[in-house]
N, C-alpha and C positions, 0 to 999 in steps of 0.2 A: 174324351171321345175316342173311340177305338173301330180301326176299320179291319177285318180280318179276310181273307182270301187264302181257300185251300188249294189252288192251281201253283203245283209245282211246291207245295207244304211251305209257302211263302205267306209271314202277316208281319203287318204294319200294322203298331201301333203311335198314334196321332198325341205326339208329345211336344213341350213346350221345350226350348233351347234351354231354360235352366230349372225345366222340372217343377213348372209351373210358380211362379214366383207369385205372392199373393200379400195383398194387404189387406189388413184385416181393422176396420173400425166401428166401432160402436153406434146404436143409431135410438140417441136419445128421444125423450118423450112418449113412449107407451108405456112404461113401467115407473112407480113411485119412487123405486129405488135410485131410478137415475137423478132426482132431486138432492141437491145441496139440503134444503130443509128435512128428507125424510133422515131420521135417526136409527142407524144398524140398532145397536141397544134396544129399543123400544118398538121396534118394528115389528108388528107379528104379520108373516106372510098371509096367514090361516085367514084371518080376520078381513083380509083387504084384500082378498080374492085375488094372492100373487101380487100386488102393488098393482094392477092393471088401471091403466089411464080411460083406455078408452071406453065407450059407454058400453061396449059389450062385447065378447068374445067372438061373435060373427064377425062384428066390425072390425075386430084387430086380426082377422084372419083373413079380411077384403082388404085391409090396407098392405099384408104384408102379399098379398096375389098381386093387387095394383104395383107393388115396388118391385117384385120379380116379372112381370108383364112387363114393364115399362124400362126393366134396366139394360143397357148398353151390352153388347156382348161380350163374353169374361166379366159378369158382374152377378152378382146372385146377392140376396137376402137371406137369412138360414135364421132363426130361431133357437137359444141354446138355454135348457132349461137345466141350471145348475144346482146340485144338489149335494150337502152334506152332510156326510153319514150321522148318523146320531150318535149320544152318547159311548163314550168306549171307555175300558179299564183304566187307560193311561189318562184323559181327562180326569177320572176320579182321583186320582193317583199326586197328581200334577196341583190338581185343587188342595190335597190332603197335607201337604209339603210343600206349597210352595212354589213358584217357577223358579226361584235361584237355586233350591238346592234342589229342585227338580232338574233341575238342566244338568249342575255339576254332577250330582250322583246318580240318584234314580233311576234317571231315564235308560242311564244305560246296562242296568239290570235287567235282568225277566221280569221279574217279580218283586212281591216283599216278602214271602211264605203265604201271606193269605193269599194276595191275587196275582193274576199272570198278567202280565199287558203287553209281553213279546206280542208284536203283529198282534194287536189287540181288540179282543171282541167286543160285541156291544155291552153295555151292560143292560139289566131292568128297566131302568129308564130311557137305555140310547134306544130300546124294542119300542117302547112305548113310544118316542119319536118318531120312528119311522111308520109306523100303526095310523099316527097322526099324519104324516103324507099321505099314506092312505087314503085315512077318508076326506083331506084335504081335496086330492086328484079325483074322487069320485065325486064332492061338492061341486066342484069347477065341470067336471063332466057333465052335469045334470044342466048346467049352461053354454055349453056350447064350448069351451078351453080344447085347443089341437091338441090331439097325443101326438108322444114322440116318434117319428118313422122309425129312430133308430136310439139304441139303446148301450152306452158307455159306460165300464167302471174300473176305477182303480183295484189293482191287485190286491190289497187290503181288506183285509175279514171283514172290519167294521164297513167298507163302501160298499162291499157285495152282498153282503148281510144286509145293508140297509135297500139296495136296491130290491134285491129280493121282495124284502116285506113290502114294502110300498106297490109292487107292482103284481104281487103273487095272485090276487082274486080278481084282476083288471086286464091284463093281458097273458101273464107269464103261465096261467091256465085255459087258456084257450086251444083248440082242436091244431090250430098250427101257429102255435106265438111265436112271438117274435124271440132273435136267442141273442143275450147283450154280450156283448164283446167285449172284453177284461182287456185292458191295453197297460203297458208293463209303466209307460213313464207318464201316467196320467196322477202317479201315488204321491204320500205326503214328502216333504224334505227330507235327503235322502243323507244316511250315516248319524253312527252317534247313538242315538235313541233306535232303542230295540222295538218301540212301538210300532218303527216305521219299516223293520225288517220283514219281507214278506216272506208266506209261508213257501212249500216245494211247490212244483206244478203239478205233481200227484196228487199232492193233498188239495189243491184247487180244484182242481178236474175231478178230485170223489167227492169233492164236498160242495159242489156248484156243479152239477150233472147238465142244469137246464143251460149254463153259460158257454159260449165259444170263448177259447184263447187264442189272443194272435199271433200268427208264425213267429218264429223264430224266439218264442220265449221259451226260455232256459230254465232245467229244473231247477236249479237254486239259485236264490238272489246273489247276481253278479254287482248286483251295482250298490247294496248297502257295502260299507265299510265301519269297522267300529272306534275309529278313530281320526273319521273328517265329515265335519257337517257340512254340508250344501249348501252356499252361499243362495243368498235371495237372490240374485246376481244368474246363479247358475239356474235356480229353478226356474226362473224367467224364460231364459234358453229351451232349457226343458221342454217347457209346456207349450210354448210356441209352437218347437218343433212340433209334437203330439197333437196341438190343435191346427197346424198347417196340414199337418198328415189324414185328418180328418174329415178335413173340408175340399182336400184332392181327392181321397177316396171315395164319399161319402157325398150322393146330391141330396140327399134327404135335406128339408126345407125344417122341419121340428125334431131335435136332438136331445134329449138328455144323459147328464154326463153325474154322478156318482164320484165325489170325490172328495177332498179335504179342504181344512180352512184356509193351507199354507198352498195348494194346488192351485184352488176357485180364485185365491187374492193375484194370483201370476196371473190367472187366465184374465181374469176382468183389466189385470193392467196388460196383457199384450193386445187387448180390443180397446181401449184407452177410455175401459172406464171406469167413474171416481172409486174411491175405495171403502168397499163396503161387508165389513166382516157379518158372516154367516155366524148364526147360533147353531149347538148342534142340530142335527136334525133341520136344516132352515131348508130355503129352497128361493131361486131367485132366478129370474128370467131374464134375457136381455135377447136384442136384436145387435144381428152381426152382419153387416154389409161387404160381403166378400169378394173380393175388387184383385183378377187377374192380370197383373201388370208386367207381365214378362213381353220383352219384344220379337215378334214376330213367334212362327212355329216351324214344325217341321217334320214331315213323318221319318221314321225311325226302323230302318228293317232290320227288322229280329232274326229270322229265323231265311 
């Protein structure tokens, strides 16, 4: 909340003593996925219309108004519809050889001669995945399913690429669409694998025209190294951060987020739920009950 006053070039802005401190937990039962019984493997989102529980998309859009109507102040519901990019060079790559000697050698090439999978693109088939969100997101339209207020994606070819295609004849064309925000630490496990090395921000910015990047990203990746992978430990950290920074910034109620399988597995566990790997291209919704637990506030004079 922000309160501004031009008398005397004086604004207060309405901050929390540690910057809003938030807890963030999972809020099972409208989605299939949060079932011990459903199976990642054998799950086709497509088919079961997102895993949705309840008897219809109106209705899980009146329960999630009832749960923000009704919640406690500093407490909000948000919506986060998770989605991984589809096929990319280095899955084929990774399949082709192996994951052992895929880790030790490969990965941390370009290439092999034939294909490149530095910051790796889609391939044929990760297009044809994303095509399939698509008409996925336009089936569920046709029933009533919330679009996303706002729109996130990892620095990575392959997540922007897939966001892209999924949303290009749906909103990303309209007279004033909406513009997705590339946010730097939303990308896969970072060093090591060149897959996960992102491109400059010049070549983002020519090559994703319709996307905003967010301040203070740097034209080359500062944060790959090619000699220290990223503890699951740290991406945890990570992602947290990135999804705390999110849900401070950001009140939009329906989100989707563009990201990876090593990204999504952090994100689901810092909302503490079960663990559910994405196929490429998958897509997976969850409810996040976002619970401000910092004590007391304080305005804050800037200026």
């Amino acid at each position: 909340m922000h309160l501004f006053t031009t008398k005397f070039l004086r604004i207060f802005v309405f901050v929390s003593r540690a910057t809003a401190l938030l807890k963030l937990e999972n809020v099972p039962g409208f989605f299939a996925q949060d079932l011990n019984e459903t199976d990642p493997a054998s799950f086709d989102y497509i088919t079961s219309n997102f895993g949705l529980l309840e008897s219809s998309w109106g209705k899980f859009r009146s329960s999630i108004d009832a749960l923000n109507c009704d919640a406690p102040e500093g407490t909000g519901y948000r919506v986060l519809y998770l989605a991984r990019h589809g096929q990319g060079y280095h899955n084929v790559a990774e399949e082709y050889y192996g994951t052992p000697l895929w880790n030790e050698y490969w990965s941390k090439l370009d290439g092999n001669g034939t294909i490149v999978w530095a910051d790796a693109k889609l391939t044929d088939v990760g297009i044809q995945e994303a095509k399939k969100a698509n008409a996925a997101w336009k089936t569920q339209i046709k029933v009533g399913i919330p679009l996303p207020n706002s729109y996130y994606s990892s620095p990575l070819s392959r997540s922007t690429t897939t966001l892209q295609i999924t949303w290009s004849d749906i909103v990303l064309d309209k007279k004033k669409p909406p513009k997705p925000l590339i946010k730097e630490k939303l990308r896969e496990t970072l060093g090591v694998h060149t897959c996960d090395r992102r491109s400059s921000r010049s070549y983002i910015a020519e090559t994703y025209p319709n996307f905003n990047i967010e301040d203070g990203f740097t034209e080359e990746d500062e944060l790959w190294v090619p000699d220290i992978r990223e503890t699951n430990e740290d991406r945890y950290i990570r992602l947290r951060e990135s999804l705390h920074k999110i849900f401070r910034n950001d009140w939009s109620t329906y989100i989707t987020i563009s990201a990876h399988s090593g990204a999504i597995s952090s994100i689901l566990e810092v909302i503490g739920h079960r663990k559910f790997q994405l196929q490429t291209g998958g897509i997976i919704p969850v409810v996040v009950k976002v619970e401000n637990i910092t004590e007391g506030y304080m305005y804050k004079e800037l200026y």
